[in-house]
C-alpha positions in Angstrom: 111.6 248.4 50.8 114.8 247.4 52.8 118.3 248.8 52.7 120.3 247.4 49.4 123.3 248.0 51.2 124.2 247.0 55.1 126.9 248.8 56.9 129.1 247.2 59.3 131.5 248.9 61.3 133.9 247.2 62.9 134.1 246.1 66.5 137.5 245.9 68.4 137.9 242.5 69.9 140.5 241.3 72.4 142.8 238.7 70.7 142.7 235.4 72.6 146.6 235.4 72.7 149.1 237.8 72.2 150.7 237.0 68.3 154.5 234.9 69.0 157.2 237.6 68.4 158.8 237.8 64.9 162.3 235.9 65.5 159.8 232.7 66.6 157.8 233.1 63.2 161.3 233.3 61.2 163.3 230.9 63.6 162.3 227.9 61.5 162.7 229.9 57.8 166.4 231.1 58.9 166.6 227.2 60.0 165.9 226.0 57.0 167.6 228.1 54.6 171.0 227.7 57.1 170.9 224.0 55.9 170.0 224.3 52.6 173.7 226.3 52.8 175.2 224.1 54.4 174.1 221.3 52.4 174.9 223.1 49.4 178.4 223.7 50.5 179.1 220.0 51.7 177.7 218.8 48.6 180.0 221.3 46.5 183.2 220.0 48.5 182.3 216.7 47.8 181.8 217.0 44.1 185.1 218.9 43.7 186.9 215.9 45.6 185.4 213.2 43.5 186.3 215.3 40.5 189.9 215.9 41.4 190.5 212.3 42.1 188.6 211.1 38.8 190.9 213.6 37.2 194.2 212.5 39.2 193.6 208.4 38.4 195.2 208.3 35.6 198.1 210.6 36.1 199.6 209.0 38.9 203.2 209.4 38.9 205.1 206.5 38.2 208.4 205.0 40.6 210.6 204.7 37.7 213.5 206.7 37.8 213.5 208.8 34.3 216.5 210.1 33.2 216.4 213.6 31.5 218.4 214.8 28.6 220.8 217.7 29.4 218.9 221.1 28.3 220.0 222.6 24.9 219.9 226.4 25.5 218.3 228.2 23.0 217.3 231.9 22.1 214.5 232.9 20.3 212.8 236.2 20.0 210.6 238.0 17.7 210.0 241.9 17.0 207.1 243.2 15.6 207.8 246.8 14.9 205.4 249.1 13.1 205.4 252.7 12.5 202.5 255.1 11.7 202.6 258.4 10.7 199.5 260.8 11.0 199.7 264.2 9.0 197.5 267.3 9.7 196.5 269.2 6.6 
């Protein structure tokens, strides 16, 4: 009857070549995410341009000279006053 079960320990081998340092195995990750920022942010800026001139067409200020009516000064004001009273028994 053989052994149902087979042991293997584990043997220490030499790597082939020493395993790249960690800035060379995130180098291209910090890469990639610094332009997906960068994009991000240029494509923001552009958007917001094209939105403020879109916005800014139709508003353009005319060369005609407008003359304005002298300003009627006027007073207005309004009170809102209200009292509560709070008894202790």
């Amino acid at each position: 009857m053989s052994n149902a079960y087979n042991y293997r320990l584990p043997v220490k081998q030499e790597p082939d070549q020493l395993p790249a340092p960690i800035w060379q195995q995130a180098a291209p990750v910090v890469i990639r995410g610094a332009a997906l920022v960068a994009a991000g942010v240029i494509g923001e800026w552009l958007l917001r341009s094209a939105a403020r001139k879109a916005v800014s067409i139709p508003f353009k200020k005319s060369r005609a000279v407008v003359r304005r009516q002298p300003a009627v000064e006027a007073f207005e004001e309004t009170i809102v006053v209200r009292r509560t009273f709070i008894r202790q028994k």
